[in-house]
C-alpha positions in Angstrom: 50.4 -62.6 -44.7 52.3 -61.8 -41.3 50.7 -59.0 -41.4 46.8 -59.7 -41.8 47.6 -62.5 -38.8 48.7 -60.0 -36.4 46.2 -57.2 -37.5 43.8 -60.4 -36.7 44.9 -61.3 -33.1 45.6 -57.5 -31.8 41.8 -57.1 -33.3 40.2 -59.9 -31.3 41.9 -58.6 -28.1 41.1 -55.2 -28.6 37.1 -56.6 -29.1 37.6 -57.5 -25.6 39.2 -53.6 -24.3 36.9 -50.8 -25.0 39.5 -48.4 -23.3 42.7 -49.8 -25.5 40.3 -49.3 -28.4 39.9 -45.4 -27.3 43.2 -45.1 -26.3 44.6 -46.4 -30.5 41.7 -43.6 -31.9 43.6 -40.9 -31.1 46.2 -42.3 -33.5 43.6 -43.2 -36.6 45.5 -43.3 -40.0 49.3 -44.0 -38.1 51.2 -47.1 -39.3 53.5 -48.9 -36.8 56.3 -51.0 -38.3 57.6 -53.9 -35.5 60.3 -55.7 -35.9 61.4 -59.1 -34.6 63.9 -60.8 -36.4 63.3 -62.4 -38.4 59.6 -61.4 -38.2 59.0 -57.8 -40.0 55.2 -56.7 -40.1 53.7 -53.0 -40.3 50.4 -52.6 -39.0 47.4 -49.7 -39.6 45.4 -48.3 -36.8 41.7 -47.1 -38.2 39.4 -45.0 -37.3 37.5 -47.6 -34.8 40.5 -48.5 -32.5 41.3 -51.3 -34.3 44.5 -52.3 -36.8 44.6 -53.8 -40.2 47.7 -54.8 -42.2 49.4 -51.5 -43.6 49.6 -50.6 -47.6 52.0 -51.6 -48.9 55.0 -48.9 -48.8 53.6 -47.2 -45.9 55.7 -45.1 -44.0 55.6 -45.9 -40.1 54.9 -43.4 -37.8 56.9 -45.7 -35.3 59.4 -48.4 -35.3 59.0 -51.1 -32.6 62.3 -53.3 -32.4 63.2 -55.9 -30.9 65.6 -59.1 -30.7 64.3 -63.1 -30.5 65.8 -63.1 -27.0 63.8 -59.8 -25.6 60.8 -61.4 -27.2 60.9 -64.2 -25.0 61.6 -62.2 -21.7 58.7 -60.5 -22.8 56.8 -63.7 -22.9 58.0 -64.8 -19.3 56.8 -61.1 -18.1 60.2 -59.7 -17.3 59.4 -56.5 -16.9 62.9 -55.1 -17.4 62.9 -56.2 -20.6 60.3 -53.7 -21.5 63.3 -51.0 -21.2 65.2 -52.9 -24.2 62.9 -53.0 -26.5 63.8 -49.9 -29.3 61.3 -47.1 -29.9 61.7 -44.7 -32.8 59.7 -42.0 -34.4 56.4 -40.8 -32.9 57.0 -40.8 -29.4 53.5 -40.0 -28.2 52.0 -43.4 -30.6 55.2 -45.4 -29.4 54.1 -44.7 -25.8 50.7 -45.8 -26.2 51.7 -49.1 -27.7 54.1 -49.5 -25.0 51.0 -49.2 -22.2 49.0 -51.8 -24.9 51.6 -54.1 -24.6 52.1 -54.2 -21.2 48.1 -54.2 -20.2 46.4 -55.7 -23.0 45.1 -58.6 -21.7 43.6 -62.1 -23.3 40.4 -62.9 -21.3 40.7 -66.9 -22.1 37.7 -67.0 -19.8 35.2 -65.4 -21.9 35.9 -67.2 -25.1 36.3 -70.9 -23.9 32.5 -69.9 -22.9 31.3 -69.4 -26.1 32.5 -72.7 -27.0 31.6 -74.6 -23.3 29.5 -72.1 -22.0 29.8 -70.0 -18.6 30.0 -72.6 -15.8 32.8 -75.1 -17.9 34.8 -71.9 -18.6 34.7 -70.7 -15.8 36.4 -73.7 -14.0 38.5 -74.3 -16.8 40.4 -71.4 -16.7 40.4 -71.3 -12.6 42.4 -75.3 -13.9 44.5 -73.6 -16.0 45.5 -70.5 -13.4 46.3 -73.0 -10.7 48.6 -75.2 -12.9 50.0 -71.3 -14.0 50.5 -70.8 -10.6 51.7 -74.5 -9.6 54.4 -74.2 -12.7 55.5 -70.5 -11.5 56.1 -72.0 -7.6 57.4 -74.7 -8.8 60.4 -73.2 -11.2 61.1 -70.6 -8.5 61.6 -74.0 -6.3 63.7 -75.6 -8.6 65.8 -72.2 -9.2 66.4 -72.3 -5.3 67.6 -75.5 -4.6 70.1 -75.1 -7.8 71.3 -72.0 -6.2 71.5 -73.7 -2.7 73.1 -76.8 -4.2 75.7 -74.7 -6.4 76.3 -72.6 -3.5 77.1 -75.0 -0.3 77.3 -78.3 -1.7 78.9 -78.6 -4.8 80.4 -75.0 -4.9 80.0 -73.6 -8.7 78.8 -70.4 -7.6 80.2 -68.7 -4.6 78.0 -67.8 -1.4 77.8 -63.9 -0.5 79.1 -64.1 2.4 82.1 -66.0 0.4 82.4 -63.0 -2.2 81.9 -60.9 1.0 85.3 -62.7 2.7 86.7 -63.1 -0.3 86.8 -59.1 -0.7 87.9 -58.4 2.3 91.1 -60.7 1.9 91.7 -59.1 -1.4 91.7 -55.8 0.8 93.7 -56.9 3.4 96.4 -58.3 1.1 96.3 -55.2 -1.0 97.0 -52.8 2.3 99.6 -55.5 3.7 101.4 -55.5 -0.1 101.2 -51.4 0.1 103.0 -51.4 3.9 105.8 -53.8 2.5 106.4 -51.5 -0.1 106.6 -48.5 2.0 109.0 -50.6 4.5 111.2 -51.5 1.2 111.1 -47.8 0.3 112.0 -47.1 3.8 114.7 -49.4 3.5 116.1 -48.1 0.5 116.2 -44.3 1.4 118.1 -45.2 4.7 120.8 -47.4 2.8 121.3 -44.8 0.6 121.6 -41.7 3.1 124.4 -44.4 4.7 126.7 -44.3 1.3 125.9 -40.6 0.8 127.7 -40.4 4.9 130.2 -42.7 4.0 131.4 -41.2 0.6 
């Protein structure tokens, strides 16, 4: 059931990209297994570009893993995330999904104006981008003042220029420690050549 829902939503995005269409063709008859725990689901790519669940027992051509985690920084776009996600078997087919993944787009747009036509879509979406972009400001705000709050008022988190000092006097210490140990060694070697004059 997994399956048919995924073959379902990859197919109505790839309606919408004639070039990711081209681009799964040259892999007709291939069956990619991804894996998400606790989500397993192995998917068909057919002769038109598009995927339908595989048969049942189907080997894969590639395995596409990844963990719940990974899955959400792949939601949030973090784009070094993309080099955790586990790849194995055909690496030409595992490539192309890769560049799918990473460019396949949902155009909104175009189907809220099937349902509201052009003009309502249009500004709809242009709502919904500006509160995208509104949220993204506003959490990279937020993550600032944290940072500037657990840094110089309440300090949780040290300052670089605090790690930065903080080294240094870890250096300093280490060089002064290393000079009384020479002096001691110093010491040492002088109060036993004395004992070797007086014996």
């Amino acid at each position: 059931m997994l399956d048919s829902a995924a073959a379902a939503a990859i197919n109505h995005l790839l309606k919408q990209a004639a070039w990711a269409r081209d681009e799964l063709q040259r892999h007709a008859g291939k069956t990619a297994r991804f894996e998400a725990i606790p989500f397993f689901f192995s998917l068909a790519v057919l002769d038109s570009g598009e995927v339908s669940a595989a048969a049942a027992g189907a080997a894969p051509a590639v395995t596409v893993s990844a963990t719940p985690g990974l899955m959400l920084r792949l939601a949030a776009r973090d784009e070094s995330a993309w080099n955790e996600v586990g790849v194995t078997g055909d690496t030409d087919f595992g490539a192309t999904l890769n560049h799918l993944a990473r460019n396949l787009r949902w155009d909104f747009e175009e189907d809220l104006s099937r349902v509201f036509g052009d003009v309502a879509a249009h500004r709809l979406a242009e709502t919904g981008r500006a509160v995208q972009r509104w949220g993204a400001q506003s959490l990279e705000n937020t993550a600032r003042s944290a940072a500037e709050y657990w840094t110089e008022e309440q300090p949780l988190i040290a300052s670089a220029s605090a790690v930065r000092q903080f080294v240094a006097d870890v250096d300093a210490l280490r060089d002064d420690a290393a000079r009384l140990e020479k002096r001691f060694e110093n010491l040492s070697n002088r109060q036993d050549a004395g004992k070797d004059r007086i014996a």
